[in-house]
C-alpha positions as CSV (number, residue, x, y, z in Angstrom):
1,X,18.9,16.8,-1.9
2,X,18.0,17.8,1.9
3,X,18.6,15.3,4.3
4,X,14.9,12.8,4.8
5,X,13.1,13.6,7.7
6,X,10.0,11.2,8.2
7,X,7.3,13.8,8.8
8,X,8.4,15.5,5.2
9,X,5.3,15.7,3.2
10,X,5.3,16.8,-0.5
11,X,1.5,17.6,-1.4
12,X,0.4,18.4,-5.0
13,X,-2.5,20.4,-5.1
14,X,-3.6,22.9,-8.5
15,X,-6.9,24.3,-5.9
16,X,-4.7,26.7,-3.7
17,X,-7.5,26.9,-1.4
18,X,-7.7,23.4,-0.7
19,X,-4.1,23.2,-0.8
20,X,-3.5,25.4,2.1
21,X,-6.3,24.3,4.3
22,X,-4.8,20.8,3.9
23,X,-1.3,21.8,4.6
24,X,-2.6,24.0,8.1
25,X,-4.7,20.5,9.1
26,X,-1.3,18.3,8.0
27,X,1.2,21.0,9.9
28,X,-0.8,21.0,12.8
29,X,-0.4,17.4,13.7
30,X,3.3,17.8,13.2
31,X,4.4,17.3,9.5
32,X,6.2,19.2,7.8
33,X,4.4,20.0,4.4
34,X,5.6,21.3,1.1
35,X,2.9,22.4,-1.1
36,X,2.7,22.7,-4.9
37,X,0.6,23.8,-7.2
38,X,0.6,21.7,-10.0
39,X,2.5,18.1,-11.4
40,X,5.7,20.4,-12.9
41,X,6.2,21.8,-9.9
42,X,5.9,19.0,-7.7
43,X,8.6,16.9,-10.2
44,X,11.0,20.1,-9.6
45,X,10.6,19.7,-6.1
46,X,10.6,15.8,-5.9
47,X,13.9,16.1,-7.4
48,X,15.5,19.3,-5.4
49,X,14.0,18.1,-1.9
50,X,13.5,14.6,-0.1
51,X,10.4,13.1,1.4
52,X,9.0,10.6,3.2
53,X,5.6,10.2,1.3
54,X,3.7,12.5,-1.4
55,X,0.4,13.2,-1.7
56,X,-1.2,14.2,-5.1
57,X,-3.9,15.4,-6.7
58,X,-4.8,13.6,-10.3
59,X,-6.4,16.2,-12.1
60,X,-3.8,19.7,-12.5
61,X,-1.9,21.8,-15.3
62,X,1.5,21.1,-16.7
63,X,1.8,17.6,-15.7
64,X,-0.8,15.8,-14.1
65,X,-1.3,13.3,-11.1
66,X,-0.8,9.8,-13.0
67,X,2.3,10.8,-15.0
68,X,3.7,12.5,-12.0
69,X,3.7,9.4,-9.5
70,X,4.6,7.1,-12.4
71,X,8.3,9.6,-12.5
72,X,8.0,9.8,-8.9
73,X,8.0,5.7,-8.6
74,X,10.7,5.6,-11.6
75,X,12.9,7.4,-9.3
76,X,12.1,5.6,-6.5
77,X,9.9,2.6,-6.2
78,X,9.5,2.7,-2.1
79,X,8.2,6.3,-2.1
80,X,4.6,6.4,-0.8
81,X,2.3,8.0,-2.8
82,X,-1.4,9.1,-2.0
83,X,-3.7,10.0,-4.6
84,X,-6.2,12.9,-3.0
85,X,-8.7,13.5,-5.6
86,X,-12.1,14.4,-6.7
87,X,-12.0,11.6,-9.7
88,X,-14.4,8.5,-8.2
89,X,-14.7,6.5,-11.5
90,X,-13.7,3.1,-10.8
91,X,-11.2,3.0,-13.9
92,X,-9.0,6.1,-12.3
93,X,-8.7,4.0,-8.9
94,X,-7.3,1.0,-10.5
95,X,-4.8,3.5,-12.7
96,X,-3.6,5.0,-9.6
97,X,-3.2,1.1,-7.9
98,X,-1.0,0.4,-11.0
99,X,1.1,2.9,-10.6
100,X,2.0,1.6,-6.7
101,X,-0.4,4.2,-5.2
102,X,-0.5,3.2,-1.3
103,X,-3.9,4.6,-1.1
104,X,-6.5,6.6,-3.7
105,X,-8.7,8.9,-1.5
106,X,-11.6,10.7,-3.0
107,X,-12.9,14.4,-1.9
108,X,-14.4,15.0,-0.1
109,X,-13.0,12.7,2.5
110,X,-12.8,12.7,6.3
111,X,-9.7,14.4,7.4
112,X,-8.8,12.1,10.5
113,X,-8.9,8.9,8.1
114,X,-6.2,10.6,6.0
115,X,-4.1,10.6,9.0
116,X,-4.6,7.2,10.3
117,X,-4.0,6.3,6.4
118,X,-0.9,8.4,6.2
119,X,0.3,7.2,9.9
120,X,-0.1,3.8,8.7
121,X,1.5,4.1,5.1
122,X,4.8,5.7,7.1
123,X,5.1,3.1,9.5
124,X,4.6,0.3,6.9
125,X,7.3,2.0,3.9
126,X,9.2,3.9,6.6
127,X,12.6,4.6,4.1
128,X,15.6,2.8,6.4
129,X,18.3,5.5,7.6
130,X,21.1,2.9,7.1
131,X,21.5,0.1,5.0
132,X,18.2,-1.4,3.1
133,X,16.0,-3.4,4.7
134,X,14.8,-6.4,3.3
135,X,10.9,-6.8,2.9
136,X,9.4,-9.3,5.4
137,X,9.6,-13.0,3.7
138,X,8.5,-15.0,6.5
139,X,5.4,-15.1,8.5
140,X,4.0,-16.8,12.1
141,X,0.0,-17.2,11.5
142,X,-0.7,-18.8,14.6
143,X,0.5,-22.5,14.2
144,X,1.3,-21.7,10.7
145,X,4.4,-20.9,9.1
146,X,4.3,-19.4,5.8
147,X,7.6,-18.4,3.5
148,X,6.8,-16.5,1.0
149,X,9.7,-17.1,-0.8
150,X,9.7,-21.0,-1.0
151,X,5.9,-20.7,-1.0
152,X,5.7,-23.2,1.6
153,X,3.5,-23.4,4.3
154,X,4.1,-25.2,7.4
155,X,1.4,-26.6,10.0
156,X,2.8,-28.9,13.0
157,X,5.2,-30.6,10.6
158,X,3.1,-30.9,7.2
159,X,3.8,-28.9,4.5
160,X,1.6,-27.5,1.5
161,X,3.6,-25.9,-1.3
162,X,1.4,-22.7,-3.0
163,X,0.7,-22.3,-6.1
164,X,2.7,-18.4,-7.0
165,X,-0.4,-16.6,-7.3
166,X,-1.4,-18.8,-4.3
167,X,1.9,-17.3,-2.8
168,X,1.4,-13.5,-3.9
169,X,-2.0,-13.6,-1.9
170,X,-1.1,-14.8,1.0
171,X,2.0,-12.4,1.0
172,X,-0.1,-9.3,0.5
173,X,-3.0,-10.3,2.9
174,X,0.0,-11.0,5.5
175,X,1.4,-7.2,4.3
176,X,-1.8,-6.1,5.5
177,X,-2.0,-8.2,8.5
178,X,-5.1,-7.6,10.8
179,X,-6.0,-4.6,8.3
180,X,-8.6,-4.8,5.1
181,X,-7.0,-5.4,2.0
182,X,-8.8,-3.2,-0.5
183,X,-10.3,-6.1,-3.1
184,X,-8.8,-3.6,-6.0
185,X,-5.5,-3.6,-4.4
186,X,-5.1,-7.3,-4.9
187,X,-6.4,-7.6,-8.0
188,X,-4.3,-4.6,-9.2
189,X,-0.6,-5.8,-8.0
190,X,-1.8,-9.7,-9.1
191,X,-4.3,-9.9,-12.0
192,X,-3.5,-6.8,-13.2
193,X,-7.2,-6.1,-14.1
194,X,-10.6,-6.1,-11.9
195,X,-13.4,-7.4,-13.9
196,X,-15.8,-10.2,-13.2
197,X,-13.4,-13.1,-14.6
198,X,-10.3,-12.1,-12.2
199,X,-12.4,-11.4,-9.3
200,X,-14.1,-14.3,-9.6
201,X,-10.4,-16.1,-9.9
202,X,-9.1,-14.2,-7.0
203,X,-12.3,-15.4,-4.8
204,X,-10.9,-18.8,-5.7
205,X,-7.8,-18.3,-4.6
206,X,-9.1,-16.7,-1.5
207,X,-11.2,-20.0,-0.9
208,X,-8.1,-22.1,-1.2
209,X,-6.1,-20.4,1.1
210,X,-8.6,-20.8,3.7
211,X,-8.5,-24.6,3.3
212,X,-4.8,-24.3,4.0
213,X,-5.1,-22.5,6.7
214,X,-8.4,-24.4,8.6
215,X,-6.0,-26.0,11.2
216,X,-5.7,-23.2,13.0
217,X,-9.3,-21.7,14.5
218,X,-7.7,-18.2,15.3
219,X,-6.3,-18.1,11.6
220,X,-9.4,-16.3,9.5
221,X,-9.4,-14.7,6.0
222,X,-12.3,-12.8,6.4
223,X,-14.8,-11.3,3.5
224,X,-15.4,-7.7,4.4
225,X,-18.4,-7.0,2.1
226,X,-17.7,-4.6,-0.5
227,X,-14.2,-3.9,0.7
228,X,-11.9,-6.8,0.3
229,X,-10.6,-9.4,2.7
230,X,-8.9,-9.2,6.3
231,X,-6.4,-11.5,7.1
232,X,-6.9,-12.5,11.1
233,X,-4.1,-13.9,13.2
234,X,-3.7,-13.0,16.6
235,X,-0.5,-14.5,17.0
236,X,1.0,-13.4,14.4
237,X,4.9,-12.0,13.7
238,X,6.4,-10.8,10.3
239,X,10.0,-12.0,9.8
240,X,13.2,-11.1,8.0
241,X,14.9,-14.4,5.9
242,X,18.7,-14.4,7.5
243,X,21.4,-13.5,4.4
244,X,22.9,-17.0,3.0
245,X,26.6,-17.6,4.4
């Protein structure tokens, strides 16, 4: 396997005309793109070559989009995939967020909000070149301190110990700090379903957090209508927990 270079680009596309407009658009803001033509090829090359995110289409010959992220994530979970397709139904989307999908784009789509979503993904699940870095556990939401991993929340000395769905929430709104966090995403990675019961349980749970966090003014969990929630903290800084000695 080549060595990983972080504008590497593996795109999956079965429409070659499609395929090689994208790749011109991607290549001309400086990535490096590898384009195949359908899901066997794009396994071959996964395995031969290495890449810092891939970008599929769902519906193509041999091996299609789904089972080809869900071997991609097999082989390696922090890979960032991007589903690019024409397949809108709701059911497809929350397949794709299943698998780990980062994002689930349909055509046709704006091609500058693919780059800011691809920008963004990379920076986020950037692959370390040394050792592995451990995923932020620890959070500063204005006066708040949150640790994800003893689910504990701190506020000028008191503390409130989260319930672990309570936990996982807060953790993923803080993963997408400042940013909207796609109402499937979370129901997805937490309920494993969206349907009326869990999104009426995760609007719950959304409703709790914000009574944990009223202390602070600054610290909002706001309700983006028919998108999701953004968490709002404008002092906030993600932390690493320091190895036990």
């Amino acid at each position: 396997m080549t060595a990983l270079s972080a504008t590497r680009l593996l795109l999956v596309e079965d429409d070659p005309n499609f395929g090689m407009v994208l790749k011109d658009y991607l290549e001309l803001h400086d990535y490096d793109v590898t384009l195949c033509t359908d899901g066997l090829q794009g396994w071959r090359m996964f395995q031969k070559e290495a890449f810092a995110a891939c970008i599929l289409d769902v519906m193509m010959p041999l091996k299609d989009g789904f089972s080809l992220a869900a071997d991609i994530k097999k082989a390696d979970p922090l890979m960032p995939v991007i589903f690019l397709t024409a397949k809108a139904m709701k059911a497809d989307m929350l397949e794709g967020f299943r698998l780990g999908a980062d994002d689930y784009i349909t055509k046709p789509f704006d091609s500058e909000i693919l780059l800011c979503k691809l920008k963004a993904i990379l920076q986020r699940k950037a692959v370390p070149t040394t050792a592995e870095k451990p995923a932020a556990t620890e959070y500063q939401l204005g006066h708040y301190h949150f640790n994800a991993k003893t689910r504990l929340i701190t506020h000028h000395g008191d503390t409130q110990k989260l319930s672990p769905k309570e936990a996982e929430l807060l953790l993923l709104l803080c993963q997408y700090l400042n940013d909207v966090l796609p109402r499937e995403v979370a129901l997805s990675k937490i309920w494993k379903d969206d349907n009326y019961f869990t999104a009426r349980s995760m609007d719950v749970f959304v409703t709790k957090l914000r009574k944990y966090l009223k202390g602070d003014p600054r610290v909002e969990i706001i309700n983006v209508h028919g998108n999701g929630f953004r968490l709002v903290a404008p002092t906030a800084e993600a932390k690493e927990l320091a190895p036990s000695v």
